[in-house]
C-alpha positions in Angstrom: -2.6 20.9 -16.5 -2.6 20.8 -19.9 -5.9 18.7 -20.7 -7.2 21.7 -18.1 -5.5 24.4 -20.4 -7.1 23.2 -23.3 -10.7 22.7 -22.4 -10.7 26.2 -20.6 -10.0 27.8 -24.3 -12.8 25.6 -25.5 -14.8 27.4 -22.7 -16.2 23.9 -21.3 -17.1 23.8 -17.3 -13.8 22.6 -16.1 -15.7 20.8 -13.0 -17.8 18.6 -15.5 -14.1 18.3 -17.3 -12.6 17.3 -13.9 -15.4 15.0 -12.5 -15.5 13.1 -15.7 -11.5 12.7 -16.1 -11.8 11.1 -13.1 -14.6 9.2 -13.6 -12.5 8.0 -16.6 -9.4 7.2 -14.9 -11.4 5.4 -12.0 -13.4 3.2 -14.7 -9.8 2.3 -15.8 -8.5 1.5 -12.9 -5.8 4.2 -12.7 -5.3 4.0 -9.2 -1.8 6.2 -9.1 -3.1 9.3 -11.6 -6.8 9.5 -9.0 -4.8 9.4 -6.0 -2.5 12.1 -7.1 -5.1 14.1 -8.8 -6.8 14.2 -5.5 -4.3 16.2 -3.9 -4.3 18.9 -7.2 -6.0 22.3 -7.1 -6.4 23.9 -10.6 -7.0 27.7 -10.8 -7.8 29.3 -14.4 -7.1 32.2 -16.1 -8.1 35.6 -14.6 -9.5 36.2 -18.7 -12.0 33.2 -18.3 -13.8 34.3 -15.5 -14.4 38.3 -14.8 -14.7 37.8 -11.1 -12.2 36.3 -8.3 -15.5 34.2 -6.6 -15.6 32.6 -9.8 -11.9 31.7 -10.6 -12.4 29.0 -7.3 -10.5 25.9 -6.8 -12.0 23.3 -9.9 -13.5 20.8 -7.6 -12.5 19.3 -4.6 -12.0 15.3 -5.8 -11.7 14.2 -2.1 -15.1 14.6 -1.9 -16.1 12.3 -4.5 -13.2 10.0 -3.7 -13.6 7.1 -0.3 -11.8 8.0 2.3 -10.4 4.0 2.5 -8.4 5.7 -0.7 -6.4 8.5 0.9 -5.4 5.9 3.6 -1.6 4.9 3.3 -2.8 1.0 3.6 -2.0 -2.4 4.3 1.5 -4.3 4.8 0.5 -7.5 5.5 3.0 -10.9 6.4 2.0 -14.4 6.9 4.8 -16.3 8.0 4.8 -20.3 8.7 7.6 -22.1 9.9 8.7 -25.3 11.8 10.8 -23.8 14.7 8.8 -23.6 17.7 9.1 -19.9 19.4 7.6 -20.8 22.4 6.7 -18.1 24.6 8.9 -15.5 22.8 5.9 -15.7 19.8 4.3 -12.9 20.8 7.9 -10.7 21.2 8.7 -12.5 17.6 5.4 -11.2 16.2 5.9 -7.3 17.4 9.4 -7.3 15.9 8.5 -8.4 12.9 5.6 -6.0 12.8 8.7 -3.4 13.8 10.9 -4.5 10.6 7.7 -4.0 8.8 7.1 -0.7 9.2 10.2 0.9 9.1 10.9 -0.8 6.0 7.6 0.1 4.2 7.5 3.2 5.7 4.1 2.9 6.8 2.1 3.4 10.2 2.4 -0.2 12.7 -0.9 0.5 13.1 -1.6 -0.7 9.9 1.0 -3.6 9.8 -0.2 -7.1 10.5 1.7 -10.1 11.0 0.6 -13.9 11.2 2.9 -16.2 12.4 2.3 -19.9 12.4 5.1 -22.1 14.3 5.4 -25.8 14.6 4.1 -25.9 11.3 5.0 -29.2 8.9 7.2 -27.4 6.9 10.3 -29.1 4.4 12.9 -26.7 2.6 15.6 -28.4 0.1 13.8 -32.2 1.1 14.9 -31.7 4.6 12.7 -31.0 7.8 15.7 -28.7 9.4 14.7 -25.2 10.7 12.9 -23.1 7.9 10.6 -20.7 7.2 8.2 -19.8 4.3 6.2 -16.3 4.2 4.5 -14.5 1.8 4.4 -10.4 2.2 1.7 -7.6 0.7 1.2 -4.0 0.6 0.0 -1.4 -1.5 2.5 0.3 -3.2 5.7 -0.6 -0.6 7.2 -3.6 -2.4 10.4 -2.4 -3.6 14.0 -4.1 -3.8 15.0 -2.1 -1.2 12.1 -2.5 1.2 11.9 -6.2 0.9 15.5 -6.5 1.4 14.8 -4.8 4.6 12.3 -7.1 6.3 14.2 -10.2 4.6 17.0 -9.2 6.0 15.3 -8.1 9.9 12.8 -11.0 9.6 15.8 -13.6 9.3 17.9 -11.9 12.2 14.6 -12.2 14.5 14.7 -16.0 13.8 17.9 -17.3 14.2 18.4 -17.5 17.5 15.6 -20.5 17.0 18.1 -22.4 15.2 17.1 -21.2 11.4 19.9 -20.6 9.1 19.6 -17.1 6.5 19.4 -19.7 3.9 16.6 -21.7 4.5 13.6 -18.7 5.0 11.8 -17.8 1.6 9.5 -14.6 1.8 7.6 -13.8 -1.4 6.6 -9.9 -1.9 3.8 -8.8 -3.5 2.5 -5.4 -4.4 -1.2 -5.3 -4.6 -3.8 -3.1 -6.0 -6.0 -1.2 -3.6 -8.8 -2.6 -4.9 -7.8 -6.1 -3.9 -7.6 -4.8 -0.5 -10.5 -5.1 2.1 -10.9 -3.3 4.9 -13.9 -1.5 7.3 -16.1 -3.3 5.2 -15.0 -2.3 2.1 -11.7 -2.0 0.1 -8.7 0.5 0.1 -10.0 1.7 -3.3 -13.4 2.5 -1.8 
């Protein structure tokens, strides 16, 4: 609001101001600040403009941003272990998917899970039951969250013999630019 405050005494067009702020941050790659600024109406003073039509809304940005932005985006898990899950795969794979989103806080319908069993897999030298995974999202990796689908990922694969001790899953928060999706990425 400031920056806004400021070029509005300098009586500049605050939509050139806006458009080019977020050219700026965009060019930059300031993902966070253009998201949020998305969601930001600014309203002038009523001394700036002599009218009410005029004092309008200083540019809608969601029409200059891709809608792939706005979305809440991808939690992704690949998952590749040596236990064989037989015909309770599939089950395996929704429950994850499950843990996923209610750890992330994101919609399933975004969540996707890859699990590959009766993989040739060694943890600690030995061939005994274990598991190896590597998880992404945009902005849902957190100590918390990741404890989370540790914790219900592990629990959904014990009953295959797999001790809590032998399962790695790596977590990784990527940017929505390094996210494809509908032919393009999450950045747009």
């Amino acid at each position: 609001c400031t920056i806004f405050n400021t070029y509005s005494q300098m009586k500049l067009n605050p939509s050139i101001v806006a458009f080019y702020l977020w050219i700026f941050c965009k060019y930059l790659g300031v993902h966070a600040f253009v998201s949020s600024f998305t969601k930001i109406r600014f309203h002038l003073s009523s001394e700036r403009f002599s009218k009410e039509g005029d004092k309008a809304d200083i540019y809608n940005m969601n029409s200059c941003v891709h809608p792939n932005s706005l979305l809440p985006g991808d939690p992704s898990l690949i998952l590749t272990t040596n236990l064989d899950l037989g015909e309770k795969k599939a089950e395996i794979m929704k429950g994850i998917s499950e843990v996923i989103a209610a750890a992330t806080k994101k919609p399933e319908s975004y969540v996707s899970v890859c699990v590959n069993d009766n993989a040739s897999v060694i943890f600690g030298g030995t061939d005994a039951p274990c598991a190896l995974g590597n998880m992404c999202s945009i902005g849902a990796i957190s100590m918390e969250s990741n404890g989370e689908v540790q914790k219900g990922v592990t629990e959904l694969l014990e009953p295959f013999g797999l001790d809590a001790g032998r399962i790695y899953i790596n977590f990784f928060d990527v940017p929505r630019a390094n996210v494809g999706w509908k032919k393009a990425t999450f950045a747009g």
